[in-house]
DRENKOLMAR-778563 format. One record per atom (N, C-alpha, C, O, CB): residue in one letter; z, x, y; atom name; residue number from 1. Coordinates in nm, 2 decimals. Atoms other than C-alpha are relative to their C-alpha. Glycine has a CB too. Layout:
N
{pt 'a' {Z X Y} 'CA' NUM} ...
***
This chain:
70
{pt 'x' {-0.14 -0.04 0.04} 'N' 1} {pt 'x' {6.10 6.60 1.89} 'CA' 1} {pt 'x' {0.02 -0.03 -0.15} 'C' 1} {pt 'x' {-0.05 -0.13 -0.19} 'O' 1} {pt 'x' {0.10 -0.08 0.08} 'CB' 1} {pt 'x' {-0.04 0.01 0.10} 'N' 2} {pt 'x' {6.23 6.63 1.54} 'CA' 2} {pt 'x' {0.13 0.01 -0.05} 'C' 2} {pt 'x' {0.20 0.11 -0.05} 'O' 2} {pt 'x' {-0.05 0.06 -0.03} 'CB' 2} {pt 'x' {-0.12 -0.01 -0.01} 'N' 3} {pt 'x' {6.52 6.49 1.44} 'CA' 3} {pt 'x' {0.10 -0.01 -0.19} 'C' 3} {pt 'x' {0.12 -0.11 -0.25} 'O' 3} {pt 'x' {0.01 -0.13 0.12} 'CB' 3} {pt 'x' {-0.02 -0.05 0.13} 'N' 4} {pt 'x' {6.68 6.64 1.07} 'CA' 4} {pt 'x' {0.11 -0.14 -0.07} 'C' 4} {pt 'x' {0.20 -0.17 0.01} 'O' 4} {pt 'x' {0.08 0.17 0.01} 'CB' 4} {pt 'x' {-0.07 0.13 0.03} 'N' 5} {pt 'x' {6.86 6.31 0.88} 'CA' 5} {pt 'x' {0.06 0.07 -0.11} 'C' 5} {pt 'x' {0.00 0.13 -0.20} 'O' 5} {pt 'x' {-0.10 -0.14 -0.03} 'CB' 5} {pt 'x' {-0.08 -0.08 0.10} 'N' 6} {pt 'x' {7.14 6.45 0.69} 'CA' 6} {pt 'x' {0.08 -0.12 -0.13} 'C' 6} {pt 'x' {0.13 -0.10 -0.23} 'O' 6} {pt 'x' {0.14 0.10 0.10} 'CB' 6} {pt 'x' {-0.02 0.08 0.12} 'N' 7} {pt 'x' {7.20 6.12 0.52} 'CA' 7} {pt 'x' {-0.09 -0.07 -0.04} 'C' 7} {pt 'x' {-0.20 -0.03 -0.03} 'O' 7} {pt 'x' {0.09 -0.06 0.01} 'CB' 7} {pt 'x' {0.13 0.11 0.00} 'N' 8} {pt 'x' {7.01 5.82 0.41} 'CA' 8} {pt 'x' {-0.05 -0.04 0.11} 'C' 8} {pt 'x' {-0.17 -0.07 0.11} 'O' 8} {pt 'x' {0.03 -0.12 -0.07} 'CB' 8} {pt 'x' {0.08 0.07 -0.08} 'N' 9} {pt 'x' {6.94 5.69 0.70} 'CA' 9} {pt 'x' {0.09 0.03 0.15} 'C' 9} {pt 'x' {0.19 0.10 0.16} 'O' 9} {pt 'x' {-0.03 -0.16 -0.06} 'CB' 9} {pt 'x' {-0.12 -0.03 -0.16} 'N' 10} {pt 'x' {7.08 5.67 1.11} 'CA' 10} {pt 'x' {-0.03 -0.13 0.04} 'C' 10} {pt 'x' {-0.14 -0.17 0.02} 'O' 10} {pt 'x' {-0.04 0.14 0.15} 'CB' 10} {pt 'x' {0.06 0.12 -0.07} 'N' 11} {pt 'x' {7.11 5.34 1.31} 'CA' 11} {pt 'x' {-0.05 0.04 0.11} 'C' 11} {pt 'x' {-0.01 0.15 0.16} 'O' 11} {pt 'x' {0.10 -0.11 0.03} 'CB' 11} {pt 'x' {0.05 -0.03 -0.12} 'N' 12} {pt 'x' {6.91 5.33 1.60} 'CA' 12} {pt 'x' {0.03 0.03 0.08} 'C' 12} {pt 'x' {-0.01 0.14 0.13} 'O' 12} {pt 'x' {-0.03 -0.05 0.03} 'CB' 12} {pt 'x' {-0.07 -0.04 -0.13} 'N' 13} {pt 'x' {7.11 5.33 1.87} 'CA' 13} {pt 'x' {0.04 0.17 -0.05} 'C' 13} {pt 'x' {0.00 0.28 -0.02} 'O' 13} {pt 'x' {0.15 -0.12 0.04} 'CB' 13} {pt 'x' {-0.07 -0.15 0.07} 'N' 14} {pt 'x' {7.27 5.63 1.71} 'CA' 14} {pt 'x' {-0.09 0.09 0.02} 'C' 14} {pt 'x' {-0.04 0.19 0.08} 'O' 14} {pt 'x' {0.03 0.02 -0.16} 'CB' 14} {pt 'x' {0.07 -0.06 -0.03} 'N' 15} {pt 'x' {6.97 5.79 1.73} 'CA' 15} {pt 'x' {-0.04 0.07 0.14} 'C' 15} {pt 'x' {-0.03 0.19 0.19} 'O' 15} {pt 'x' {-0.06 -0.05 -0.05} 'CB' 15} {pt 'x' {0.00 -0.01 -0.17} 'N' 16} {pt 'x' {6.88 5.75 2.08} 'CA' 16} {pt 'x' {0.11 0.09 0.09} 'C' 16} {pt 'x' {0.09 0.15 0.19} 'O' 16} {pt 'x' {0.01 -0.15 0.08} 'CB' 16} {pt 'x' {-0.13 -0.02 -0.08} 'N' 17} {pt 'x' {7.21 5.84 2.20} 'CA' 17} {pt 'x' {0.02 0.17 -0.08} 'C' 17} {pt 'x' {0.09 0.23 0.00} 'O' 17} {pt 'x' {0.14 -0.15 -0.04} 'CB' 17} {pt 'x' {-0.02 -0.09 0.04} 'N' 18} {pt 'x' {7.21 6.19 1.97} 'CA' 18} {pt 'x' {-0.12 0.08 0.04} 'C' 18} {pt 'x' {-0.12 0.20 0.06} 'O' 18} {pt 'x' {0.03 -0.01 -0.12} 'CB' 18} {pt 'x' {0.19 -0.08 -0.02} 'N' 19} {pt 'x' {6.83 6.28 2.05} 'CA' 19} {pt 'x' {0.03 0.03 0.18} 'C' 19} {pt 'x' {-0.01 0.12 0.25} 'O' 19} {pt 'x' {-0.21 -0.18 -0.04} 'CB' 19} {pt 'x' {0.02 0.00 -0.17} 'N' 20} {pt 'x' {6.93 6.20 2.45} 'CA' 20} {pt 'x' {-0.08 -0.06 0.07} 'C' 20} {pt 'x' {-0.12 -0.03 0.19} 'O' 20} {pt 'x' {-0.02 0.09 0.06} 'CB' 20} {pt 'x' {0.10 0.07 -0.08} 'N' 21} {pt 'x' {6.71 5.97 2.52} 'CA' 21} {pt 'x' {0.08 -0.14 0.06} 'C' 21} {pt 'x' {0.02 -0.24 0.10} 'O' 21} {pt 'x' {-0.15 -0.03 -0.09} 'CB' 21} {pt 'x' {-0.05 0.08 -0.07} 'N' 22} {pt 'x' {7.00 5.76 2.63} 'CA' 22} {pt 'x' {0.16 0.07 -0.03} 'C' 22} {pt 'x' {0.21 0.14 -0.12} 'O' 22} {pt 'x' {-0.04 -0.15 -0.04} 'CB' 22} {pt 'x' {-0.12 -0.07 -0.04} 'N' 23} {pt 'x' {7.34 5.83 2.80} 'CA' 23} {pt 'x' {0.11 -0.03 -0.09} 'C' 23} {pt 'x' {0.20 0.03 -0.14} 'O' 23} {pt 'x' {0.03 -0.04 0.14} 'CB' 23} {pt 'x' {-0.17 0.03 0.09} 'N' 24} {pt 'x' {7.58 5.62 2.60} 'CA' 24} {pt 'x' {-0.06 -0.06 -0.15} 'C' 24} {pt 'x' {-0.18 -0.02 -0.19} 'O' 24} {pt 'x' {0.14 -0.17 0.09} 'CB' 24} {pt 'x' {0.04 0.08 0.05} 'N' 25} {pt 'x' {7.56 5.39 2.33} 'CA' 25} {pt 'x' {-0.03 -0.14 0.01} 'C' 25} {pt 'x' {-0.09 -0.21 -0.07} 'O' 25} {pt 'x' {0.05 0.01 -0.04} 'CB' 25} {pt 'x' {0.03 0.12 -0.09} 'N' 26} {pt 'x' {7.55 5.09 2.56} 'CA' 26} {pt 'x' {-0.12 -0.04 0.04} 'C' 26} {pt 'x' {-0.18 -0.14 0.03} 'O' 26} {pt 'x' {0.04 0.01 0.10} 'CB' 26} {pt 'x' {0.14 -0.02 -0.03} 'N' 27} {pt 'x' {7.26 5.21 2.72} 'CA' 27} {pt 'x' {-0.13 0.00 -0.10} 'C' 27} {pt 'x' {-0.24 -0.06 -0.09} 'O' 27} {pt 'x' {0.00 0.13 0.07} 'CB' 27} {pt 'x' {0.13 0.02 0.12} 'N' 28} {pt 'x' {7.06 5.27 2.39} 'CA' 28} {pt 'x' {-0.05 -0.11 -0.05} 'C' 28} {pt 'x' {-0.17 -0.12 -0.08} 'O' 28} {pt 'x' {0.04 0.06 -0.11} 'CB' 28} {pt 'x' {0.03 0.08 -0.01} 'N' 29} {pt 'x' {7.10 4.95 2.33} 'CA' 29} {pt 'x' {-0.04 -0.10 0.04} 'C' 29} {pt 'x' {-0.07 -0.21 0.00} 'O' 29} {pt 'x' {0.02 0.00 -0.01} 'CB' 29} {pt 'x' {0.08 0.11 -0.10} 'N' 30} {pt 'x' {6.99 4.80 2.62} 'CA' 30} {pt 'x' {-0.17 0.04 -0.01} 'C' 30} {pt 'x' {-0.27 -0.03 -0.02} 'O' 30} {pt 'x' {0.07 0.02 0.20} 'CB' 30} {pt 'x' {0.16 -0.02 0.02} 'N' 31} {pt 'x' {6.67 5.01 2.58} 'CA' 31} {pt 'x' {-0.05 -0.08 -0.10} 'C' 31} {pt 'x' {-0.12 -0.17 -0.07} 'O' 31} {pt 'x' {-0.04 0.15 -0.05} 'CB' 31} {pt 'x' {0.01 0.10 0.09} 'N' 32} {pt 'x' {6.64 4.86 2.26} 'CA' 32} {pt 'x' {-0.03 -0.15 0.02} 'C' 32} {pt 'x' {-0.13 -0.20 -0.03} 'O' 32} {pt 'x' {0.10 0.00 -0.07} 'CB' 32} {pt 'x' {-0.01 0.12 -0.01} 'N' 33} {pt 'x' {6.70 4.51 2.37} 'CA' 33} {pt 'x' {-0.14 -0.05 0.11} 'C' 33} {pt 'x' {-0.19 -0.16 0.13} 'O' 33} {pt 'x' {0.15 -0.03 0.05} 'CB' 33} {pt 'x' {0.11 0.04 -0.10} 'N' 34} {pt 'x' {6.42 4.55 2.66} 'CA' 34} {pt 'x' {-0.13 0.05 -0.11} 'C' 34} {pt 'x' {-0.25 0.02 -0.08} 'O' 34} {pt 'x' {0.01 0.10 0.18} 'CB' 34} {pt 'x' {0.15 0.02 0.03} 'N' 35} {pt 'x' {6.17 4.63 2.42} 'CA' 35} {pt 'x' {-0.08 0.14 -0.01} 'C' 35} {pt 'x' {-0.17 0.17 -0.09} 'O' 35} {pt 'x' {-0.07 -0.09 0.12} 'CB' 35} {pt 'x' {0.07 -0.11 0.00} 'N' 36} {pt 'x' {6.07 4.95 2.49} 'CA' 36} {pt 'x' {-0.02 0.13 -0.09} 'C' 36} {pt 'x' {-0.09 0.23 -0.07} 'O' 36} {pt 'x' {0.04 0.03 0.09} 'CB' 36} {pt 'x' {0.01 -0.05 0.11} 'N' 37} {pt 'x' {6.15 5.09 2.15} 'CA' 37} {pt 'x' {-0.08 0.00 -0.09} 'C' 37} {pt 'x' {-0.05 -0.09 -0.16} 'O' 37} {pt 'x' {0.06 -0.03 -0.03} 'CB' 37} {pt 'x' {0.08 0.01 0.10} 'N' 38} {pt 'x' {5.89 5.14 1.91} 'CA' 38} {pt 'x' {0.03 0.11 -0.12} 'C' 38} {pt 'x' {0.09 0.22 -0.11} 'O' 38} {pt 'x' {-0.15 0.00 0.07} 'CB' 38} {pt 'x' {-0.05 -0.04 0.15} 'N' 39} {pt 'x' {5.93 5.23 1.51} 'CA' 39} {pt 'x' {-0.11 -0.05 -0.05} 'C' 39} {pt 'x' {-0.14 -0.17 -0.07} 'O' 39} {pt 'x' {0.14 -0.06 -0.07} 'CB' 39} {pt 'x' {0.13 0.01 0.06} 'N' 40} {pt 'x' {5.60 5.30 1.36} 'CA' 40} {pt 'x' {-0.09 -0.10 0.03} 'C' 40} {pt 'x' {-0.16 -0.18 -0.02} 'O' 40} {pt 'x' {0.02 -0.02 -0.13} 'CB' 40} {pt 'x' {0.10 0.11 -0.09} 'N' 41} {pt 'x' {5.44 5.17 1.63} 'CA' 41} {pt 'x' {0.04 -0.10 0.03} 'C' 41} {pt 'x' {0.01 -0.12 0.15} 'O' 41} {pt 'x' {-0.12 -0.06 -0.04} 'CB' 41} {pt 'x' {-0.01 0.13 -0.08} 'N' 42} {pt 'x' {5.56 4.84 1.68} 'CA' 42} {pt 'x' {0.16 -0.01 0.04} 'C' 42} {pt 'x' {0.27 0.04 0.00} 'O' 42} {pt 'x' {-0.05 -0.13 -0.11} 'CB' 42} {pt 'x' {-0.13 0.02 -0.08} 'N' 43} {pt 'x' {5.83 4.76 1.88} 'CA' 43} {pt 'x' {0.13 -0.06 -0.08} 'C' 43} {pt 'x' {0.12 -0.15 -0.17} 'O' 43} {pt 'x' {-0.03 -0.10 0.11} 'CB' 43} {pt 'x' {-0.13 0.03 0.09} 'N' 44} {pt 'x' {6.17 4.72 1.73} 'CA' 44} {pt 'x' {0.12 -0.01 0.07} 'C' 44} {pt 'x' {0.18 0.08 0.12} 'O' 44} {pt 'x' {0.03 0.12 -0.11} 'CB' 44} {pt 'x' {-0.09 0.04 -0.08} 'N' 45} {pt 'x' {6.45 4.51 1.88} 'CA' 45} {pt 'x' {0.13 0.01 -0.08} 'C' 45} {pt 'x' {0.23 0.00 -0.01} 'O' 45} {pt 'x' {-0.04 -0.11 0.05} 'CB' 45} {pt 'x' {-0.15 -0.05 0.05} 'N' 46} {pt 'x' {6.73 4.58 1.60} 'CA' 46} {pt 'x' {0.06 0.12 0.04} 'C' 46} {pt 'x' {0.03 0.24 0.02} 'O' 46} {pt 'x' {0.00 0.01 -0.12} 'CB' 46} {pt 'x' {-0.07 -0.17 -0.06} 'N' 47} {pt 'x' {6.98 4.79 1.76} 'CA' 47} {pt 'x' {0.06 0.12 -0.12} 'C' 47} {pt 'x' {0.09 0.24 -0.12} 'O' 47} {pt 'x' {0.16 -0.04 0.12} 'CB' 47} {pt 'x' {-0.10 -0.11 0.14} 'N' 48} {pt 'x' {7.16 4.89 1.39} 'CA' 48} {pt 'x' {-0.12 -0.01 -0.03} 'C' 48} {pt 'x' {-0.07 -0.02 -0.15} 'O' 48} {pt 'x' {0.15 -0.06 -0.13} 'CB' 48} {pt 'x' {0.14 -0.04 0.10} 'N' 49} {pt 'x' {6.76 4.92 1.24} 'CA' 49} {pt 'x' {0.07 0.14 -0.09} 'C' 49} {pt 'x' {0.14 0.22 -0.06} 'O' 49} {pt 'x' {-0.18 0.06 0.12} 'CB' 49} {pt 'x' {-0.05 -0.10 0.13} 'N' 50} {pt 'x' {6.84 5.15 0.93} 'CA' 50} {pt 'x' {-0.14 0.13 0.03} 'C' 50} {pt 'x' {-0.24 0.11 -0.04} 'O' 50} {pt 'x' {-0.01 -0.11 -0.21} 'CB' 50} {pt 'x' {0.10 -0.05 -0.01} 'N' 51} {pt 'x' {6.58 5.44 1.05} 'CA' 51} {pt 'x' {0.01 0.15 -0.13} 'C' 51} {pt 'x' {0.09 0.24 -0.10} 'O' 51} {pt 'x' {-0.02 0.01 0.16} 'CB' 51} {pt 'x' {0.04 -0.09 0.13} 'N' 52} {pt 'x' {6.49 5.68 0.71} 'CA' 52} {pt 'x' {-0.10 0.13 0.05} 'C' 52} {pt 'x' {-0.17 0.14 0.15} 'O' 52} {pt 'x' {-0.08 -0.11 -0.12} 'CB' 52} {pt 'x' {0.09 -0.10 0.00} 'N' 53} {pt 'x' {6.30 6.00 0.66} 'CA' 53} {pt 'x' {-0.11 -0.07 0.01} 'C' 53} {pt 'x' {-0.13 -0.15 -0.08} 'O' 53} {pt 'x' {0.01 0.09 -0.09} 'CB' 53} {pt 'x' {0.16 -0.01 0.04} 'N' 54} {pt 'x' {5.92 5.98 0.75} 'CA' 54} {pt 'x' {-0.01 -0.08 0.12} 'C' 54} {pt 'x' {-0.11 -0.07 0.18} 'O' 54} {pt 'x' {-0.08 -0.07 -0.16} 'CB' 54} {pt 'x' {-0.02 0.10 -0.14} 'N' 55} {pt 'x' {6.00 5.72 1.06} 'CA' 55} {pt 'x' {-0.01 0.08 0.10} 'C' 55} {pt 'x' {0.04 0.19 0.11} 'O' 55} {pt 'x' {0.13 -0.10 0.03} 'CB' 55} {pt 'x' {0.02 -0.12 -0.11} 'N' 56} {pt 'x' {5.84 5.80 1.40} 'CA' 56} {pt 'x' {0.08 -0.15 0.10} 'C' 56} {pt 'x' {0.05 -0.27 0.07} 'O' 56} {pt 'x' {-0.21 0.08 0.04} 'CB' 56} {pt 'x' {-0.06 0.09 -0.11} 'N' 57} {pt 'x' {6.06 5.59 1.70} 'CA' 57} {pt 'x' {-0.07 0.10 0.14} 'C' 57} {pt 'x' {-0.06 0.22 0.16} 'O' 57} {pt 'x' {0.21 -0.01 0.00} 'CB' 57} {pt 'x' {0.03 -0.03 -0.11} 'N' 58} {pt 'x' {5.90 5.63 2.01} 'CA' 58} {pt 'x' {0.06 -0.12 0.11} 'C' 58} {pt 'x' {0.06 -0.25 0.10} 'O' 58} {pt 'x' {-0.15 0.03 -0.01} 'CB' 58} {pt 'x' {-0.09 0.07 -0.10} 'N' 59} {pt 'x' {6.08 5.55 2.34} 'CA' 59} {pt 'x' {-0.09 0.05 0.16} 'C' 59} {pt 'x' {-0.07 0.16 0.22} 'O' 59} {pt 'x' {0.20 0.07 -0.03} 'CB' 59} {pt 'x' {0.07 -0.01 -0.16} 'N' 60} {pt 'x' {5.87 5.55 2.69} 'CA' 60} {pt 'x' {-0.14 0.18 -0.08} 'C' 60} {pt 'x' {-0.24 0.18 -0.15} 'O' 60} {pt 'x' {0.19 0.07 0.18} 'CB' 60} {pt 'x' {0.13 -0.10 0.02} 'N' 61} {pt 'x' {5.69 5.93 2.67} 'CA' 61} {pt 'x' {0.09 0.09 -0.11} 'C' 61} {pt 'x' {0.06 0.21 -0.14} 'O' 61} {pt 'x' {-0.06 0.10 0.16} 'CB' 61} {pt 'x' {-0.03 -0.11 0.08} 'N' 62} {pt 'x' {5.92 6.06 2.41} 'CA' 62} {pt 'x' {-0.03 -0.06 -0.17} 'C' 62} {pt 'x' {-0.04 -0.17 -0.22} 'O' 62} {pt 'x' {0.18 0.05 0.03} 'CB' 62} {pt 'x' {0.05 0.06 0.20} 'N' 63} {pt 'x' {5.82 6.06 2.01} 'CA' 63} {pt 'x' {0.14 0.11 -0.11} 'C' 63} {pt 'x' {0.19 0.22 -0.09} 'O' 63} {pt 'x' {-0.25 0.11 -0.07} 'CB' 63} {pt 'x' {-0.11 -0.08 0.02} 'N' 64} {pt 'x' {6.10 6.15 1.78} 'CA' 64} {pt 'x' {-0.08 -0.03 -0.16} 'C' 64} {pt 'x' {-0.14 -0.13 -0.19} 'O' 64} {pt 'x' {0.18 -0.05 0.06} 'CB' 64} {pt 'x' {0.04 0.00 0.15} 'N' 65} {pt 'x' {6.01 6.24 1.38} 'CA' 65} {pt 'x' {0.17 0.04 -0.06} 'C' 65} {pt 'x' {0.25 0.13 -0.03} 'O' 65} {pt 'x' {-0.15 0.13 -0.04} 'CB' 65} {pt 'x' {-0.11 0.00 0.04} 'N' 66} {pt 'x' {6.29 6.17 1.17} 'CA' 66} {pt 'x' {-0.07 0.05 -0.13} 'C' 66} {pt 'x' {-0.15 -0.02 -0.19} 'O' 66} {pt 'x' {0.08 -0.12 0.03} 'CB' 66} {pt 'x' {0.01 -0.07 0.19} 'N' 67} {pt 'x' {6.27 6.42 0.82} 'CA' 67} {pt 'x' {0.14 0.05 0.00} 'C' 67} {pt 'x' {0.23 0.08 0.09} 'O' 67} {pt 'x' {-0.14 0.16 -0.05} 'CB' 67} {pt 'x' {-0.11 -0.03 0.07} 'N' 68} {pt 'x' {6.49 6.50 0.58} 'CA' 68} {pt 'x' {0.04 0.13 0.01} 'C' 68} {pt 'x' {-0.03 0.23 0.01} 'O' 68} {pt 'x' {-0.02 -0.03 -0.11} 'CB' 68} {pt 'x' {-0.01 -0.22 -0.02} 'N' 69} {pt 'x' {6.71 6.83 0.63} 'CA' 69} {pt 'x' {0.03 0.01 -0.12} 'C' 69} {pt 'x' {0.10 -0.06 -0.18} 'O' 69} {pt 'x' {0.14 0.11 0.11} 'CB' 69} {pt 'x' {0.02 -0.12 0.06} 'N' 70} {pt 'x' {6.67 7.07 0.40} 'CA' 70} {pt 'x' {0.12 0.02 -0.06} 'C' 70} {pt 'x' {0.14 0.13 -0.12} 'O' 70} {pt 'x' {-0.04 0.11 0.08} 'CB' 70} 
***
């Protein structure tokens, strides 16, 4: 998945929750909090993480590439 970043940056949760890989914002954060979040490979338990162009978050079997739009 590729997800176009129209500003500097997106918080995490925010992400999850726009991509659909979670239902609310609640939920995104609980993913987060269990761990199952990874940001350039390694697991990343900040739920506001500042994620930028060129960052890959992978969540279970999904991979999300965050570039800059155009």
């Amino acid at each position: 998945m590729i997800f176009e970043l129209e500003e500097e940056f997106i918080e995490l949760f925010k992400l999850l929750k726009i991509m659909g890989l979670a239902e609310s914002g609640g939920h995104a954060k609980m993913l987060i909090e269990e761990g199952v979040v990874k940001r350039n490979g390694e697991v990343e338990t900040r739920k506001r993480a500042k994620i930028v162009s060129g960052e890959v978050i992978e969540v279970m079997d999904n991979r999300i590439e965050v570039v800059l739009k155009n």
